[in-house]
C-alpha positions as CSV (number, residue, x, y, z in Angstrom):
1,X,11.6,0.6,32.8
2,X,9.4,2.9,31.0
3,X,12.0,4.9,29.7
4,X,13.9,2.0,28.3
5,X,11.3,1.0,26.8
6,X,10.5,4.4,25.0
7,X,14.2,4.8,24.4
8,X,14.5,1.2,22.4
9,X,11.3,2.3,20.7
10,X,12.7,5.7,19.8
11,X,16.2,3.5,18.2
12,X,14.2,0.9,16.7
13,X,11.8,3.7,15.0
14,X,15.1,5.9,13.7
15,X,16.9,2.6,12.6
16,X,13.5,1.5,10.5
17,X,13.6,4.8,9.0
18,X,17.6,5.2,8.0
19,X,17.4,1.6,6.3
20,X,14.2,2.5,4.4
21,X,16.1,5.5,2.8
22,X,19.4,3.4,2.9
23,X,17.4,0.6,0.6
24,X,16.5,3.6,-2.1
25,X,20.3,4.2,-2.7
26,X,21.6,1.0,-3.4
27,X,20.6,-0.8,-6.4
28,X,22.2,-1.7,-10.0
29,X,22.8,1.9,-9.9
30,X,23.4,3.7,-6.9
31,X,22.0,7.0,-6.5
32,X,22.9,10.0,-3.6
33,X,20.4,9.9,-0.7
34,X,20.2,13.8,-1.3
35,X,19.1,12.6,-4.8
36,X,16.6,10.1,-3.6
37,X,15.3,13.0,-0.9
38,X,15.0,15.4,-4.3
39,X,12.9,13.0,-5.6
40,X,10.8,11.7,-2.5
41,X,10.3,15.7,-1.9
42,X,10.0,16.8,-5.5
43,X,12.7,18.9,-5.9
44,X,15.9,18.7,-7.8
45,X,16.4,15.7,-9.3
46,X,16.9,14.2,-12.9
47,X,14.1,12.9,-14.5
48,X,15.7,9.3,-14.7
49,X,16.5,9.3,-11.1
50,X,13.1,10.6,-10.1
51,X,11.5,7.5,-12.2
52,X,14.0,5.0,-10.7
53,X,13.1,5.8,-7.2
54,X,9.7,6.3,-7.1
55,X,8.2,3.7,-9.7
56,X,11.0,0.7,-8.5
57,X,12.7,1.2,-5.7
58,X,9.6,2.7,-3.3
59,X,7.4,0.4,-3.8
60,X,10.1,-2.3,-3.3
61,X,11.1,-0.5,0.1
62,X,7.1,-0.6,1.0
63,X,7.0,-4.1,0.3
64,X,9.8,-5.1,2.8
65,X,8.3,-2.5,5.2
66,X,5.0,-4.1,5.0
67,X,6.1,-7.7,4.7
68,X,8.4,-7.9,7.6
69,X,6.0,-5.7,10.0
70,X,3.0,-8.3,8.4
71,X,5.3,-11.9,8.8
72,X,6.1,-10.9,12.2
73,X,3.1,-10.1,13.6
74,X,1.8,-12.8,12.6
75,X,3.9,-15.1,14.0
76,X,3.5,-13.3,17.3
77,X,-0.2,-14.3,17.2
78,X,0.5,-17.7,16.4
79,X,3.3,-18.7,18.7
80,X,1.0,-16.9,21.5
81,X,-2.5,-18.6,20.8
82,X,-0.3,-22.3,20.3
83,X,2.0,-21.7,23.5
84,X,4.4,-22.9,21.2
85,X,7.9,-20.8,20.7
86,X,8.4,-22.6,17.3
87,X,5.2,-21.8,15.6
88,X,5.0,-19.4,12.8
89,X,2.9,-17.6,10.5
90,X,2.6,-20.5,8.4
91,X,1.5,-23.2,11.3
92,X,-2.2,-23.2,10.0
93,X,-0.8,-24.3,6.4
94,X,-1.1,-21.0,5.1
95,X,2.0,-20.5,2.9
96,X,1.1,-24.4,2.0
97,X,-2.4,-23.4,0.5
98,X,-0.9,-20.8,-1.2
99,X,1.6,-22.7,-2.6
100,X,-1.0,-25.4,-4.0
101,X,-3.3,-22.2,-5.4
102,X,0.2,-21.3,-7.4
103,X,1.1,-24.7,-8.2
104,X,-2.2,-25.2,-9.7
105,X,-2.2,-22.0,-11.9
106,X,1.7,-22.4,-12.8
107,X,1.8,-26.4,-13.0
108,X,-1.8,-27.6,-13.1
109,X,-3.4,-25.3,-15.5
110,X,-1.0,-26.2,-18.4
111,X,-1.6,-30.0,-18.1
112,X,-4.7,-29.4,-18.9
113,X,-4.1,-26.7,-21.3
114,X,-6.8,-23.9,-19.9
115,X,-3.8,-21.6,-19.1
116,X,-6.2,-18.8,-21.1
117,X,-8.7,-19.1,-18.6
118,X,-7.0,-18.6,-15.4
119,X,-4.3,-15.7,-17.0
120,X,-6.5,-13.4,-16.0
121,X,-6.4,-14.1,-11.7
122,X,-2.4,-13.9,-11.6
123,X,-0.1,-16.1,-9.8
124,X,-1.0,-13.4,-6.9
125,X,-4.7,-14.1,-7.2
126,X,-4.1,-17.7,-6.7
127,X,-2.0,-17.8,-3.8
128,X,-4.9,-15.8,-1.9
129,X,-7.6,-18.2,-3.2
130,X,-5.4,-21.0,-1.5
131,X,-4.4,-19.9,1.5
132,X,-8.2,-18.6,2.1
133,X,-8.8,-21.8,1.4
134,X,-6.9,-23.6,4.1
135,X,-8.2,-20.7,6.7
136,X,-11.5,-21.9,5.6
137,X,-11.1,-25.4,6.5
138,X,-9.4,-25.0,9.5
139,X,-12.2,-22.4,10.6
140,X,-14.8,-25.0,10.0
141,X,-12.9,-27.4,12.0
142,X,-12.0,-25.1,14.6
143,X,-15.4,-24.4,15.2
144,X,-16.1,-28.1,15.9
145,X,-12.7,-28.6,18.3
146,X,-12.0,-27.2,21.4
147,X,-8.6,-28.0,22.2
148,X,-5.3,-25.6,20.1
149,X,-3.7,-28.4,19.7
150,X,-6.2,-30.2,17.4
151,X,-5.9,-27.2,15.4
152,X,-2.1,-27.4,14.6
153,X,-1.8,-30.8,14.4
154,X,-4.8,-30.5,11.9
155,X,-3.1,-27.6,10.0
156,X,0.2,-29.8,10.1
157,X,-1.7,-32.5,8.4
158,X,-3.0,-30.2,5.7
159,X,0.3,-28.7,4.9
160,X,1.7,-32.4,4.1
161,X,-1.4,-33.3,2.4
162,X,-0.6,-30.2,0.0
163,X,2.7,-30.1,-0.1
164,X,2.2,-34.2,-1.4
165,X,-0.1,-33.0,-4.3
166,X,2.7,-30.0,-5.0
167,X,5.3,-32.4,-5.8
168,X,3.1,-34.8,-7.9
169,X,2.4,-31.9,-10.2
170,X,5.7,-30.6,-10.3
171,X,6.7,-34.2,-11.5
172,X,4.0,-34.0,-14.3
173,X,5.3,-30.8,-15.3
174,X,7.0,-29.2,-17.9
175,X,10.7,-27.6,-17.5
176,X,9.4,-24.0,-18.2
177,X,6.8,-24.2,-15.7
178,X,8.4,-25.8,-13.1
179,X,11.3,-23.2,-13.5
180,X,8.7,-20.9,-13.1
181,X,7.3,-22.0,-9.9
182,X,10.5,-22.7,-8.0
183,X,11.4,-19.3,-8.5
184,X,8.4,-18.1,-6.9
185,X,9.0,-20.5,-3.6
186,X,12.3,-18.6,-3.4
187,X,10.1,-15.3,-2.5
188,X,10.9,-11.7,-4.1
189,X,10.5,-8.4,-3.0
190,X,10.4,-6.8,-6.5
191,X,7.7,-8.1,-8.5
192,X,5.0,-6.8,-7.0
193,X,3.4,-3.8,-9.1
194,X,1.9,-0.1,-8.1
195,X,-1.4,-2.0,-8.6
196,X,-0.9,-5.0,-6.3
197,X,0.4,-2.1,-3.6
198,X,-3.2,-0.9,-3.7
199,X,-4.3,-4.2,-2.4
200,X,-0.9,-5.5,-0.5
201,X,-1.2,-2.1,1.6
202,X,-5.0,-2.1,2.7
203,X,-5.1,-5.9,3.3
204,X,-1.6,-5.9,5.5
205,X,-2.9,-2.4,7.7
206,X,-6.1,-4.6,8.4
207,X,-4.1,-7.5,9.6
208,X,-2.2,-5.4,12.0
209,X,-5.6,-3.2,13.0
210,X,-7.1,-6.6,13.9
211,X,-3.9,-7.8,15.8
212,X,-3.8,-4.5,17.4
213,X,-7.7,-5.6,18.4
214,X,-6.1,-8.5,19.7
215,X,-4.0,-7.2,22.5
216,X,-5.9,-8.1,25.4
217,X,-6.7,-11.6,24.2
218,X,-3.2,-12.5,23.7
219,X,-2.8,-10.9,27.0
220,X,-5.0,-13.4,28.7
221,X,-3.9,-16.4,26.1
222,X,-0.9,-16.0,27.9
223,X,-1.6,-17.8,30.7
224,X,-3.1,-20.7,29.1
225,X,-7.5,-20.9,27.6
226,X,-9.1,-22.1,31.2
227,X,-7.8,-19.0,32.6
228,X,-8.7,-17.0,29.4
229,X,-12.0,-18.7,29.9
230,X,-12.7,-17.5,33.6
231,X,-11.8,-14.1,32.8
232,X,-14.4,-14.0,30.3
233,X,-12.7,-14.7,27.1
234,X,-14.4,-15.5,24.4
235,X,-12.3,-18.5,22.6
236,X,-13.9,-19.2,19.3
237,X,-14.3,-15.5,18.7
238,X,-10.9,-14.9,19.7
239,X,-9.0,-18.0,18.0
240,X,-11.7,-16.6,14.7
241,X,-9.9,-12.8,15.1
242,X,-6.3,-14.4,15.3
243,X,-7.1,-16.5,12.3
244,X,-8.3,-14.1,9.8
245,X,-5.3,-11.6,11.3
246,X,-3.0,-14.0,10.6
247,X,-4.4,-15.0,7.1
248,X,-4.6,-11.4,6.1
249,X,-0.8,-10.6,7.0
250,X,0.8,-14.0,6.3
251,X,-1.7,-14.9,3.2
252,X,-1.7,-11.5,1.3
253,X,2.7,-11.8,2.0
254,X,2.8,-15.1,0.6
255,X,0.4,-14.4,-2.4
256,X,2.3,-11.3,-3.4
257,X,5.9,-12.1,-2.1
258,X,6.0,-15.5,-2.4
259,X,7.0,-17.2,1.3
260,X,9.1,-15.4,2.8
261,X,10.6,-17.9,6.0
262,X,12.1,-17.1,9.4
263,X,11.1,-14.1,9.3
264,X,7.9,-15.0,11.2
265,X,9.5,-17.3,13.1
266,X,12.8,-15.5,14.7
267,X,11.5,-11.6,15.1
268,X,9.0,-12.0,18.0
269,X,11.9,-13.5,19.9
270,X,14.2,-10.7,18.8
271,X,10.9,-8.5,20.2
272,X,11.0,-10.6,23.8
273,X,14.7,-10.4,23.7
274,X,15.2,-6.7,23.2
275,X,12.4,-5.6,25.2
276,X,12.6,-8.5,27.5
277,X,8.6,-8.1,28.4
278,X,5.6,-10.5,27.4
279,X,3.1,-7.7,27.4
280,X,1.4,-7.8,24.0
281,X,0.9,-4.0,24.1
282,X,4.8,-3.4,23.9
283,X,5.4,-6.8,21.9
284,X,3.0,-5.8,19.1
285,X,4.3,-2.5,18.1
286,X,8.0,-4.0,19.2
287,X,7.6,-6.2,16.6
288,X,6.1,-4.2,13.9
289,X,9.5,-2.4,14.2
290,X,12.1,-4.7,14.6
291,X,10.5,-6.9,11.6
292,X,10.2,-4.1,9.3
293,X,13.7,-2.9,9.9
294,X,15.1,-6.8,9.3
295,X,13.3,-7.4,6.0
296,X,14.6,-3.6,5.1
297,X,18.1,-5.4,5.9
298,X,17.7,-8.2,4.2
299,X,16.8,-6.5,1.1
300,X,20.1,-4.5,1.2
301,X,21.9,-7.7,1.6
302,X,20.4,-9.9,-1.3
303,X,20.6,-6.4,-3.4
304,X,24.4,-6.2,-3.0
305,X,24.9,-10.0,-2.9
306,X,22.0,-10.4,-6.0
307,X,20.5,-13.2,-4.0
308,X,17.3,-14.7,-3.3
309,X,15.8,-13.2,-0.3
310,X,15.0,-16.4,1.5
311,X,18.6,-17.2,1.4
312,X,19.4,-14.0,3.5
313,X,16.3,-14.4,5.9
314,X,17.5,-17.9,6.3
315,X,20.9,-16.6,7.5
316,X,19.7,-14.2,9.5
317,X,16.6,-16.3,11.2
318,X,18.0,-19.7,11.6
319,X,20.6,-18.9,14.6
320,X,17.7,-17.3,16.3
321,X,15.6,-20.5,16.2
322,X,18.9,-22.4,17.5
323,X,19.0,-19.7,20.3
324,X,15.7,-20.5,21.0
325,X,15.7,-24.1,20.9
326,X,18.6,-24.4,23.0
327,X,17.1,-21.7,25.8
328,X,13.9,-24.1,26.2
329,X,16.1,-27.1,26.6
């Protein structure tokens, strides 16, 4: 059993790997993967190729890397902590609050003509504001309610709440804007900058340190909180940990990437499926893996196809969820 497992971690590794150099070839111009080594390495390159690869197509690879490993994980925690197969990284309303930070800055702000003031936090800035938001609320409430269930329907109840007040001002809005925003809900890989890395990169390694934290927790969520509770288990610290984890890796996503669906959703099952164990500390870095190397996929796909990313994860993640709906009957 061990050795399966090493050996599916070993192929799972190597095939991350090969698509993260395949996704540096292919682009509006394709370029030699000995020419993309040459200019990963330093060595002999042109100059043009050298630019192309490391200033666009790197940090675009990163962002898939990061975002799958981050959108999986995160949806590890949640469907763990809800008992729920169908929960995802965006149960608590995350992507929602983010949505209504960027619906305010894109659609709001012009109504009532202060876009000056608020050019200067970025459509990236106030995603995070909004999802941190929601986390907030649903941290205060959390600490008031006991029962996980309360919890999601309350996060349920915010994400309509918000999505209500997104459509009112995207009926108010002007053509331009609204353009604007709706190509943001269709999620890209490629707009994020070399600055925006500098935070995208930090904040998604501390998500995945704190899930890594959370290991034995999830562990013991497993078998339902009463149990967790007699072993010890601290609940409101724990649910706390799982919340800010999931914020950090779903939130920062979302505010950089836009929201990026089934990708959350389908890979942890992709995780139990391959691996076919529950055990957190195989499922964690299982999943880190196998999301990484999907997003790295997708990204290929909607390159060659030139279309929107959430249309490929869509394809990709929606027969899982059918697999998954029919297997719990």
């Amino acid at each position: 059993m061990k050795s399966r497992t090493g050996l599916l971690f070993l192929l799972l590794g190597c095939l991350t790997v090969m698509l993260f150099l395949l996704d540096l070839t292919v682009g509006a111009v394709s370029i030699p993967l000995r020419q993309v080594w040459g200019a990963l390495s330093g060595g002999g390159c042109p100059p043009s190729v050298a630019k192309i690869v490391i200033n666009i197509r790197l940090v675009k690879a990163l962002v898939a890397l990061l975002a799958g490993a981050a959108l999986s994980v995160s949806g590890l925690q949640m469907q763990t902590l809800f008992r729920n197969p169908l929960a995802g990284p965006y149960v608590l309303g995350i992507s929602s609050g983010a949505s209504l930070g960027v619906a305010i800055f894109i659609l709001g702000a012009p109504l009532l003509g202060i876009t000056a003031t608020l050019s200067s936090l970025g459509v990236a800035g106030a995603a995070w504001i909004g999802s941190a938001a929601v986390l907030a609320a649903i941290a205060i409430a959390g600490h008031r309610i006991k029962d996980i269930m309360v919890i999601l329907i309350l996060g349920m109840m915010f994400s309509s709440g918000i999505g209500a007040v997104v459509q009112i001002l995207q009926y108010l809005s002007n053509e331009e804007s609204l353009k604007t925003f709706v190509i943001w809900t269709m999620g890209s890989l490629g707009d994020v900058t070399g600055a925006q890395l500098r935070i995208l990169i930090p904040s998604v390694v501390a998500g995945l340190l704190l899930a890594v934290a959370a290991i034995k927790p999830l562990n013991l969520l497993l078998f339902g909180e009463e149990y967790a509770t007699t072993m010890g288990l601290n609940l409101r610290r724990s649910r706390t940990l799982l919340f800010v984890s999931t914020t950090l890796l779903a939130g920062t996503v979302t505010a950089f990437c836009g929201p990026i669906g089934f990708i959350g959703l389908a890979m942890p099952h992709v995780s139990r499926m391959l691996f076919n164990n529950s055990d957190h500390r195989v499922l964690v870095p299982a999943t880190i893996l196998s999301g990484a190397a999907v997003l790295l996929l997708c990204d290929l796909i909607s390159k060659a196809f030139t279309l929107p990313i959430n249309a490929i994860t869509a394809l990709l993640g929606i027969p899982v969820v059918v697999w998954v709906v029919l297997r719990q009957r």
